[in-house]
C-alpha positions as CSV (number, residue, x, y, z in Angstrom):
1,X,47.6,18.4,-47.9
2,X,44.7,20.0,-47.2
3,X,43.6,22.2,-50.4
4,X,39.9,22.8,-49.5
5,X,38.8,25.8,-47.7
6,X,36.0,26.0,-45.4
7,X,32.1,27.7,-47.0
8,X,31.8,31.2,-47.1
9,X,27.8,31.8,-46.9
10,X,25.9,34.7,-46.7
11,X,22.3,36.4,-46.2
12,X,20.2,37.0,-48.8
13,X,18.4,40.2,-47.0
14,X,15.4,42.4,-48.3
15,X,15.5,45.5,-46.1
16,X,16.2,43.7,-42.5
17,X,14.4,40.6,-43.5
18,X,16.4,37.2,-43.7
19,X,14.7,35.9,-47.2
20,X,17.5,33.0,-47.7
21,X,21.0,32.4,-48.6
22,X,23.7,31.8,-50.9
23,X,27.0,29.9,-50.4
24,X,30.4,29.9,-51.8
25,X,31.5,26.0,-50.9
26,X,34.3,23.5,-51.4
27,X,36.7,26.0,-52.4
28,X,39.5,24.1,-54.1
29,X,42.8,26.1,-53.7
30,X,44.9,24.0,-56.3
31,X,42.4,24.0,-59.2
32,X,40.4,26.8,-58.5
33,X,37.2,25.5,-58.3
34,X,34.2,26.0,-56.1
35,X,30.4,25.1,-55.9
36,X,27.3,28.4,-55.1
37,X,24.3,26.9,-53.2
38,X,21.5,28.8,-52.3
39,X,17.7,28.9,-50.5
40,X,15.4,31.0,-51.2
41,X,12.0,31.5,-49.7
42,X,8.8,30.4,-51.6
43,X,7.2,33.9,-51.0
44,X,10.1,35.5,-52.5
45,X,10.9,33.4,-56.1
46,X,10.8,35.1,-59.8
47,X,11.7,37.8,-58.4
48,X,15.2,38.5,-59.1
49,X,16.8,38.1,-55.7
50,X,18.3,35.0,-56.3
51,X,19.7,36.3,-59.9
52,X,20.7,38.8,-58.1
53,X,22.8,37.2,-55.2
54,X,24.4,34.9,-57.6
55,X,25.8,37.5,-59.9
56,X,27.2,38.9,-56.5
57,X,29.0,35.6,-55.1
58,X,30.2,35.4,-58.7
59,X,31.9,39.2,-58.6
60,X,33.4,37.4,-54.9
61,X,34.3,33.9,-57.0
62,X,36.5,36.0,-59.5
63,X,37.9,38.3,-57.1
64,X,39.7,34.8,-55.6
65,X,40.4,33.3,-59.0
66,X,37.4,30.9,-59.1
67,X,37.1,29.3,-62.3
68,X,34.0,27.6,-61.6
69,X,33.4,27.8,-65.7
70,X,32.4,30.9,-65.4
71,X,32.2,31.5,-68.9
72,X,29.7,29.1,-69.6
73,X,27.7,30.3,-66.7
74,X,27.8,34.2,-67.6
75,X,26.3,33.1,-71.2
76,X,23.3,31.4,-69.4
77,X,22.6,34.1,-67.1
């Protein structure tokens, strides 16, 4: 059985500009769990925008009832 679903990854965009992206990978669907990945360009780190796109893939983790120990993550953010 089959319990992983496939990446979900998206953009990281500034205006119309491609700066990276951010994934939502090796979504467990018995336990819940599931790993973020990301790139960033250079030009574009300390800046937020990575912060920023992982607070958002984390809103989408616990909209599908990610665990991912997002507790522990949330106090380190």
């Amino acid at each position: 059985m089959d319990c992983q679903k496939p990446a979900d990854m998206f953009a990281i965009v500034l205006g119309e500009k491609a700066i990276g992206t951010i994934s939502l990978s090796h979504q467990n669907t018995i336990n819940h769990t599931a790993r973020i990945g990301y790139w960033l360009g250079s030009a574009y780190w300390n800046k937020g925008y990575a912060s920023k796109a992982f607070q958002l893939i984390l809103d989408q983790a616990k909209k599908r009832e990610i665990n991912m120990y997002l507790q522990q993550l949330e106090k380190k953010i």
